[in-house]
Backbone as CSV, one residue per row, in Angstrom:
resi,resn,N_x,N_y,N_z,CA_x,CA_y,CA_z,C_x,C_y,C_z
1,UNK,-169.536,-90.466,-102.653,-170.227,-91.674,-102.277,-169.381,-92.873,-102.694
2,UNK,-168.954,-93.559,-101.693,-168.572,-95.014,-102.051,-169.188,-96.061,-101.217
3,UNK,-168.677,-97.079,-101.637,-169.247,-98.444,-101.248,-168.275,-98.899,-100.378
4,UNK,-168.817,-99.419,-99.346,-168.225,-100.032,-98.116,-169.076,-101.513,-97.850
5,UNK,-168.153,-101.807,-96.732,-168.617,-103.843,-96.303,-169.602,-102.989,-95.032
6,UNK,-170.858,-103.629,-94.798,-171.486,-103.658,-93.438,-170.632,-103.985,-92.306
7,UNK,-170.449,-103.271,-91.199,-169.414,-104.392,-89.886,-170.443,-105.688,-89.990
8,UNK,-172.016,-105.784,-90.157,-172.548,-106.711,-89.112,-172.745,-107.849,-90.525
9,UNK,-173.351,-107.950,-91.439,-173.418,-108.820,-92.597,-172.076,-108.628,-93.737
10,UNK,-171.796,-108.076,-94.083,-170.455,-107.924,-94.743,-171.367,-107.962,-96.136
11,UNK,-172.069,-107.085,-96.281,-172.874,-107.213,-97.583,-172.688,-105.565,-97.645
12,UNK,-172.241,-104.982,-99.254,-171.958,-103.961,-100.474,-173.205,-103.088,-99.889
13,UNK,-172.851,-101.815,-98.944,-173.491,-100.620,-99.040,-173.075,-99.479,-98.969
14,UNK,-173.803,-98.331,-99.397,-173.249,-97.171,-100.016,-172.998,-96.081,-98.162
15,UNK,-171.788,-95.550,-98.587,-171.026,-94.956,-97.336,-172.195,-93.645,-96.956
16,UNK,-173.012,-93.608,-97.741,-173.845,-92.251,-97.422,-175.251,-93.149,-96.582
17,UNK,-175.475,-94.543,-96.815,-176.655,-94.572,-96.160,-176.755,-94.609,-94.940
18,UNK,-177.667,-94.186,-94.196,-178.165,-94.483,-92.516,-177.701,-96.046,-92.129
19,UNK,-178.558,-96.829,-93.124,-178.023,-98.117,-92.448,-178.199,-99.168,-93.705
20,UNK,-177.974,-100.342,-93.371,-177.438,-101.339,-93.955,-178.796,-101.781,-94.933
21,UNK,-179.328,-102.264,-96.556,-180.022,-101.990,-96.455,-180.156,-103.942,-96.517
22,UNK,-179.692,-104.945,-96.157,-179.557,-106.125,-96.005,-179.607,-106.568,-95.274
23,UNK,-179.454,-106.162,-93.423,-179.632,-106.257,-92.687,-180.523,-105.138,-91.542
24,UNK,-180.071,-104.160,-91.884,-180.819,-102.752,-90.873,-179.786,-102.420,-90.243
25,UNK,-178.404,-103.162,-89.965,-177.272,-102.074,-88.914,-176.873,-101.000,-89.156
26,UNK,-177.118,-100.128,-88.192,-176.321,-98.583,-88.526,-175.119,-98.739,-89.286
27,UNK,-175.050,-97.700,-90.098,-173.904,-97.573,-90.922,-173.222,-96.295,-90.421
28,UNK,-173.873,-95.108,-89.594,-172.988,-93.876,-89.344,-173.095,-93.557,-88.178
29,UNK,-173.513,-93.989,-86.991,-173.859,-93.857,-85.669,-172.841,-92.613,-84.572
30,UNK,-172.023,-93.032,-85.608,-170.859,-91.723,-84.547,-171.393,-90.208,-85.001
31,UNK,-171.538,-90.054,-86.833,-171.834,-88.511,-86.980,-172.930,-87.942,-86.364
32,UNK,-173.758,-88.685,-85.925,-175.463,-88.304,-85.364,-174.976,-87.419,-84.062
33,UNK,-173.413,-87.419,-83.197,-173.323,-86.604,-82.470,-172.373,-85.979,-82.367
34,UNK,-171.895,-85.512,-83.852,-170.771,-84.781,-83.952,-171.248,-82.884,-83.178
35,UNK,-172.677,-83.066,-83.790,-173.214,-82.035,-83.683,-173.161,-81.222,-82.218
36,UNK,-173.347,-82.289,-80.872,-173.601,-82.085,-79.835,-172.169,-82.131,-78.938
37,UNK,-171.685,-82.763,-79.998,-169.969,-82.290,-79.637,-169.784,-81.168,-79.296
38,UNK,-169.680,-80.578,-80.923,-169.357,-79.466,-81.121,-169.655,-77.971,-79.936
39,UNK,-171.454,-78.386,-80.050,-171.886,-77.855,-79.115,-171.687,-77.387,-77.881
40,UNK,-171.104,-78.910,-77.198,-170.934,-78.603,-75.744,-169.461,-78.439,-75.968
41,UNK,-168.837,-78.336,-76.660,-167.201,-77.664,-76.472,-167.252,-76.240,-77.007
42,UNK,-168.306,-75.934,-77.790,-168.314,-74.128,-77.821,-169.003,-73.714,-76.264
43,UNK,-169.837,-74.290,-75.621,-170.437,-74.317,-74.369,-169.383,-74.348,-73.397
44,UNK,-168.378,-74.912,-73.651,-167.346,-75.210,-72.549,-166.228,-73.882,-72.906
45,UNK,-166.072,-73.237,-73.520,-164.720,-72.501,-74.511,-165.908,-70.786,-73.751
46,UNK,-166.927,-71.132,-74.027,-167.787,-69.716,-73.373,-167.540,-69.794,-71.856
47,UNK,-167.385,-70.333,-71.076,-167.827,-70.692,-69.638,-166.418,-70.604,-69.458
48,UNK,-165.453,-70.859,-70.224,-163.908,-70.901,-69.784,-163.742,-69.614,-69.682
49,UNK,-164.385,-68.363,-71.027,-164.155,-67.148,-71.772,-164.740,-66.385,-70.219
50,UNK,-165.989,-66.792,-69.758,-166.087,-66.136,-68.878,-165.697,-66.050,-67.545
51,UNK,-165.260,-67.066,-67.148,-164.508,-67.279,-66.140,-162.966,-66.398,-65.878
52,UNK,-162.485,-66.537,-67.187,-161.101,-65.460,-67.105,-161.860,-63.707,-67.022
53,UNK,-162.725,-63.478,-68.096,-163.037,-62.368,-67.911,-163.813,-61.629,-66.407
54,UNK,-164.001,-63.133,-66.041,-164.951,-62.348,-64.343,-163.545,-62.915,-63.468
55,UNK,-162.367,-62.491,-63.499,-161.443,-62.859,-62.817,-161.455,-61.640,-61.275
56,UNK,-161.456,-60.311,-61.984,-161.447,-59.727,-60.423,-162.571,-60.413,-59.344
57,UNK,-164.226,-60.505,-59.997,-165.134,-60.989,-59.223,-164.295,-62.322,-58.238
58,UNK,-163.613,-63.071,-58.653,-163.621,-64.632,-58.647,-161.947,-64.689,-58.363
59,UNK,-161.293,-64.658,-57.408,-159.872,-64.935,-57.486,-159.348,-66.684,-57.582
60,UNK,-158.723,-66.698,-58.806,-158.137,-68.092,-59.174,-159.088,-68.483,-60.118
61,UNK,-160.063,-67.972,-60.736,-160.696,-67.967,-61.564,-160.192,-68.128,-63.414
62,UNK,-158.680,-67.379,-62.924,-158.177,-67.759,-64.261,-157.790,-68.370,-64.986
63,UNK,-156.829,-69.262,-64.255,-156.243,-70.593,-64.286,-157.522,-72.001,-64.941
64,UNK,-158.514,-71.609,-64.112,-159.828,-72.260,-64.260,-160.379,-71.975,-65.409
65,UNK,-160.771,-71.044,-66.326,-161.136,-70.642,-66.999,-159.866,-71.158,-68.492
66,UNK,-159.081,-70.689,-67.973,-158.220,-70.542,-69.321,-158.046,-72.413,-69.685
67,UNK,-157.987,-73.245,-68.798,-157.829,-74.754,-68.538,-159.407,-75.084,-69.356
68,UNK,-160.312,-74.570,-69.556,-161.797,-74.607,-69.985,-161.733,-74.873,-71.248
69,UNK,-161.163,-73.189,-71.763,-160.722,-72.652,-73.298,-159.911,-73.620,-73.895
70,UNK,-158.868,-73.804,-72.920,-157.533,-74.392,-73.432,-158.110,-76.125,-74.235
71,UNK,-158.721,-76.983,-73.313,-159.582,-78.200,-73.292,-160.953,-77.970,-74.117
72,UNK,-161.802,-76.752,-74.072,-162.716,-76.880,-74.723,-162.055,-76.941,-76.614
73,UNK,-161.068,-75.970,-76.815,-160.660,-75.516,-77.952,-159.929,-77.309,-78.854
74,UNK,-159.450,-77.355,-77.642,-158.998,-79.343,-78.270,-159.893,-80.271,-78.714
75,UNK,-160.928,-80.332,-78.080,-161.755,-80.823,-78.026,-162.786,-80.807,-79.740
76,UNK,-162.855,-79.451,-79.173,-163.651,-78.853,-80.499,-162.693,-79.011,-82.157
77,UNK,-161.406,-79.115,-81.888,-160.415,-79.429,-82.654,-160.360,-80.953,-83.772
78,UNK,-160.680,-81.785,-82.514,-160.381,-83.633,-82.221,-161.853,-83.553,-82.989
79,UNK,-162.942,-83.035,-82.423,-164.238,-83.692,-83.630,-164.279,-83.085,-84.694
80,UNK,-163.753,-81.506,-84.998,-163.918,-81.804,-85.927,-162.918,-82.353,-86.828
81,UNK,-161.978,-82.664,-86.871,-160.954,-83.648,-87.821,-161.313,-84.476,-87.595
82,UNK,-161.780,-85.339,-86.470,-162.554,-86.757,-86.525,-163.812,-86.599,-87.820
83,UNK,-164.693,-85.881,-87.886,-165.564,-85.391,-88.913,-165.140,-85.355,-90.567
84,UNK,-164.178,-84.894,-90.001,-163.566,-84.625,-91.560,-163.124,-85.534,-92.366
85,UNK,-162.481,-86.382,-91.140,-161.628,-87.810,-91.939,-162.741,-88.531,-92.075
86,UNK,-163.609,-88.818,-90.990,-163.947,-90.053,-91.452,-165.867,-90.073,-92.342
């Protein structure tokens, strides 16, 4: 826990609270959807997974699929080190 400036009043609050307690501005607004990140890039990394694996069904299917994985897996990468750092 440390202490940070508000963006909106520039008044001393603690980096763990919801929001500002001097004014009311959000203080963490980005982590509230790290979650749904995450989510829809394991959602995207499955749908890629299956797309290569239903390749006989589906011709060119692979390319498609693996481009899914390849992008979902970055993705899922980028939030969470965005998460981590900040």
């Amino acid at each position: 826990m440390a202490l940070m400036n508000c963006p909106e009043c520039k008044g001393q609050v603690s980096s763990e609270a919801g929001t500002c307690p001097n004014c009311g501005h959000p203080i963490r607004p980005r982590r509230q959807r790290v979650g749904l990140r995450i989510l829809l890039s394991i959602v995207l990394i499955g749908i890629g997974s299956y797309l290569m694996s239903a390749s006989p069904l589906m011709p060119g299917a692979v390319l498609y699929g693996l481009f899914m994985v390849v992008f979902g897996g970055i993705v899922l990468v980028a939030v969470l080190w965005s998460a981590a750092t900040s």
